[in-house]
Structure formats: structure tokens, C-alpha cells
N, C-alpha and C positions, 0 to 999 in steps of 0.2 A: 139278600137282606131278610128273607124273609125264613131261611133256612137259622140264621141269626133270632130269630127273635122268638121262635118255638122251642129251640134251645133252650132259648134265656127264660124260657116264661117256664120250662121243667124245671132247671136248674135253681129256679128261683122259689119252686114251689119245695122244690128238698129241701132247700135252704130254710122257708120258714116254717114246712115240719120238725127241721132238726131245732131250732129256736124254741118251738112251744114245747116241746119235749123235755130243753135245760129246763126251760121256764118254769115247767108242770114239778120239774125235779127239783129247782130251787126253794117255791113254795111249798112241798111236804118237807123238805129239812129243815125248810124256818118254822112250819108247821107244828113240831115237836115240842110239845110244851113241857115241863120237868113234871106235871101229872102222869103223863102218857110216858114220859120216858120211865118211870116207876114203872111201870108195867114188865120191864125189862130187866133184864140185871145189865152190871154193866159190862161183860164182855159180848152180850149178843147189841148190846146198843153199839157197842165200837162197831160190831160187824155191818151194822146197818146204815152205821155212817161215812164207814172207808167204802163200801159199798154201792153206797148213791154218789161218793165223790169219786170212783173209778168210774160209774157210769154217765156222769158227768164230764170228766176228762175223756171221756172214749167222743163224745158227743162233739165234743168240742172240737174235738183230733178232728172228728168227721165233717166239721164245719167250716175246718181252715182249708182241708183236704179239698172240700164239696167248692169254694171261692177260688184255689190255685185251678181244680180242672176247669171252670170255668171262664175264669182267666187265659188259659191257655188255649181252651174252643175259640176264643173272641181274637185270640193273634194269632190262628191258626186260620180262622177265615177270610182275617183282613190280608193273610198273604197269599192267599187262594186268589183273591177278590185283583190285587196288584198282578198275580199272572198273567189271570184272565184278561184283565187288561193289555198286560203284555201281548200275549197272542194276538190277544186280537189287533193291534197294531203290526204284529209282523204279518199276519194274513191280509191286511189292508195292503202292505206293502208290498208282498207276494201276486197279490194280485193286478198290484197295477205293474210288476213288471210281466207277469202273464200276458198281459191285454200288448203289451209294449214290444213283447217277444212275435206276438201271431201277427202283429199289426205289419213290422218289418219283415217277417216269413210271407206274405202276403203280398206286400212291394214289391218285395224279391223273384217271388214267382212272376208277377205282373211285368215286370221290366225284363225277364228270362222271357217270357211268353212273345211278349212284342221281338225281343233280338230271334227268334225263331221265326216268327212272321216278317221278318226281312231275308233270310232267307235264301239267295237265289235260287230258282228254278234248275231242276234235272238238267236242263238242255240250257248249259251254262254258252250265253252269250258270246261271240266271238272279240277278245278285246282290242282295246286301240293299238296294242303292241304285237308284234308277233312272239308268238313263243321261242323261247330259247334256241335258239340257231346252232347248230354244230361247227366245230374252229374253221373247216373249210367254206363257212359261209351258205353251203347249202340247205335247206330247208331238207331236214328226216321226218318224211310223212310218217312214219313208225313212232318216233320219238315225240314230236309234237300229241300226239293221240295218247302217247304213256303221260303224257306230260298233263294232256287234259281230264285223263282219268284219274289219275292217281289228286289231281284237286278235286274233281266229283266224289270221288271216295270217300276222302276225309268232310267233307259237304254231306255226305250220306250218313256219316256216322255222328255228325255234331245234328241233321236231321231227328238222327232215332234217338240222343238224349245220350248217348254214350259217351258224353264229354270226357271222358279220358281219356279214350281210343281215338276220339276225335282232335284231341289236344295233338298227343304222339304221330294221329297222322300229318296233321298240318307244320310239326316241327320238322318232320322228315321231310317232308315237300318243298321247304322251306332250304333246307342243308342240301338237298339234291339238286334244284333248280333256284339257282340265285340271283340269274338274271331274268327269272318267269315276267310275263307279263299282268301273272297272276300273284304276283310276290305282295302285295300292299291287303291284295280282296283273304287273300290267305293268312295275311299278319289279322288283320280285324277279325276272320273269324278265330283265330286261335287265342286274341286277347278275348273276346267274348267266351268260348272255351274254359279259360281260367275264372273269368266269373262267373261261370257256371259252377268249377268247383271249386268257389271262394278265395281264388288265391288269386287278390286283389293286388299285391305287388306288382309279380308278373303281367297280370289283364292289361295294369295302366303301362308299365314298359314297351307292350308290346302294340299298346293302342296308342301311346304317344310318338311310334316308333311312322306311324301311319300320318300321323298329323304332321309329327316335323319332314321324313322324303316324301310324302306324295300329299301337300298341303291341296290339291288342287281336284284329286282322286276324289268320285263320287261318294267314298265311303270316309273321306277325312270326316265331317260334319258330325257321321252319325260316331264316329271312332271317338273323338273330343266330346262329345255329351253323354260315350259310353263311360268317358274318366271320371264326369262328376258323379254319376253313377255310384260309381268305385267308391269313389271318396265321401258318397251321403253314405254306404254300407258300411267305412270303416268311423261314421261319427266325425268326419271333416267336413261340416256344414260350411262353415269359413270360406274353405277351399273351392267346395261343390258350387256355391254361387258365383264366385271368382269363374271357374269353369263357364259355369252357363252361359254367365257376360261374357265370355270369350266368343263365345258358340252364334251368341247374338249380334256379336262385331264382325266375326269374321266371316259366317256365313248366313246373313241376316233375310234373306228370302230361302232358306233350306228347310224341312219338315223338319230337319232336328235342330232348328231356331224355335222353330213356334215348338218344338215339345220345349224346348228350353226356357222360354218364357212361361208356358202355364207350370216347369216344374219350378223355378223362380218362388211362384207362389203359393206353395205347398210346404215350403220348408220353412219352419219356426223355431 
């Protein structure tokens, strides 16, 4: 506005220099009284009067000319002024999905963090099952051992953050040894794996895959609140609480109950 009205206060000051100017020009040709024009003969009087009425018209030119640029300054700022405006609304908006984008990148790490601090330990536990048995029935101290490293392995590699090597190993592990006793602790790290590298499909396939054969497995609990997870990352708020109620029914004294209640009340 204020760029607007220095404009205006030049534009306005041509303006009424060019007015006194007709003005001053008006009054000497009315000026000319038939004494004074005797002074003259009459083709230098004609000259003097097409003369003051060209530079009259010229003036005049100059005054409709001097209101059009004017005119066009004043719609030329008011569409500046609607940009500005504009912009600035789309940077409002810009902005709050900024805030909106770090807020979920932040979740994300935060919920990765904690499935990494679950973790098992190097010196992975002895389970309730025995490892896969060879057809004659006899226990292969050799194989059981391949059997235990090759899941350490891929545990070492979802460790160091290489989720995609850690994915590949836990699917191989998985197709080589299908009756492991480690088959269920291997599906949950591999669906955790894929949400690592967002591929939320898979995660929930293969963490529901844990919930529905081994409902009973110490990792069903955290596997089913690792879905709602899934499902708050892909904007299934709906679903995600449906989950958690589940979480809360089914395994309602588990640590992934109570994360499931205070996440309950995070979500709006």
C-alpha cells in the first residue's frame, strides 16, 4: 500500500502540472484580444493559433496517456497484492505439511528404535521346540548348529540396520527350515524387516501370519500391535485402533497391551 500511494501522489502531481499548463494555454488564447491580434498579420496569427491548439492536443494526448498508466500501475499492483496473498497461503500450507512429514519420520524412527531394542540377544535362547530333525529322526548336531546360525545371521544383519539383507536372510531361513522351531521368532523379525523398508503389505502378511499359527508365541502380542503400527503408517487410523482393542483383549497383561493403550491415546 504504501508502494501504491507514492506512485499515486507522482502520478498525480504530472497530472496537475499537465492541467495548469492546458490551463495557462487556455487563458493566453482567450487572452488575445482583436488589438493585439492587429499586431499581427493574419497568417502569422493562424500560426500561432494552430500552434497553441497542437500544443494543446499534445497536452491533452499527454493527460489521457499520463491516467491510462496510471490506471494500469493500480491493476497491476492489486494483482501483485492477490499473489502475494496467494503464496502466502500455499507456504502456510507447505508448511504445515513440513511439520506433518518430520512429525511421522520421527514416529517412524521411534517405533523402528523400540523393534530394535526388542531384539534378541547374540546367544539366542534354547527354544521350546527342538530344531528341525533329520527324516531318520535322529538329532544332526551339525545341522541343528547351521540351523542356529544361519537365524543368528540374519538377527545380525536386521541388528546392523541392513534390512534388506536382513529381509533376504530371514526369507531364506524360512524356505530352508520350515519346520524350525524358530519359524514364528523369524516370521516377526522379517515382517518387522519390511517395515523397516516400508513395505507395509508384506510386514502386516507376515506379522499376521505370526498372530494367526502361533497365537500363543511370546512374540504374537508384540507382532499384532506391530500391524497397527502398519496400519497408523499407511493412515488406517480406523483399523489401527480396531488393532489395539484387539491387542488389549487378547493379550491384556502383555507389555505390548499397555504400549497399546497409551498408543490408543495418541491417535486423533
Amino acid at each position: 500500500m504504501t508502494r501504491l500511494s507514492l506512485s499515486s501522489y507522482f502520478d498525480c502531481a504530472r497530472l496537475r502540472s499537465a492541467l495548469a499548463t492546458i490551463a495557462i494555454s487556455a487563458l493566453l488564447l482567450n487572452a488575445i484580444t482583436p488589438a493585439q491580434a492587429g499586431l499581427f498579420d493574419d497568417d502569422e496569427a493562424r500560426r500561432a493559433v494552430l500552434d497553441l491548439r497542437t500544443r494543446t492536443d499534445n497536452l491533452a494526448d499527454q493527460l489521457s496517456a499520463a491516467q491510462r498508466t496510471i490506471l494500469n500501475q493500480a491493476n497491476q499492483l492489486e494483482q501483485l497484492q492477490q499473489q502475494v496473498a496467494t503464496l502466502r497461503g500455499q507456504n502456510e500450507i507447505l508448511v504445515n505439511q513440513l511439520v506433518d512429514m518430520q512429525k511421522a519420520k520421527k514416529d517412524f524412527y521411534t517405533d523402528l528404535d523400540g523393534r530394535l531394542k526388542r531384539v534378541e540377544p547374540q546367544q539366542q535362547q534354547q527354544p521350546e521346540q527342538q530344531p528341525q530333525q533329520p527324516a531318520n529322526g535322529v538329532p544332526d548336531a551339525a545341522a541343528q548348529l547351521s540351523e542356529a546360525n544361519a537365524f543368528k545371521a540374519a538377527l545380525a544383519q536386521f541388528q546392523k540396520g541392513d534390512f534388506a539383507r536382513a529381509a533376504n536372510a530371514f526369507k531364506s531361513f524360512l524356505w530352508k527350515y520350515p519346520k524350525s522351531a524358530y519359524q514364528p521368532t523369524a516370521r516377526y523379525w522379517l515382517g518387522n524387516a519390511f517395515y523397516a523398508l516400508r513395505d507395509y503389505k508384506r510386514s502386516t502378511e507376515m506379522l499376521q501370519s505370526v498372530v494367526k499359527e502361533y497365537p500363543t508365541h511370546p512374540r504374537a502380542p508384540d507382532a499384532l500391535f506391530s500391524i497397527a503400527q502398519n496400519q497408523l503408517e499407511q493412515g488406517k487410523k480406523s483399523m489401527a485402533r480396531n488393532t489395539l482393542r484387539q491387542v488389549i483383549a487378547q493379550y491384556g497383561t502383555s507389555e505390548a497391551a499397555k504400549n497399546a493403550r497409551t498408543k490408543l491415546t495418541q491417535i486423533h
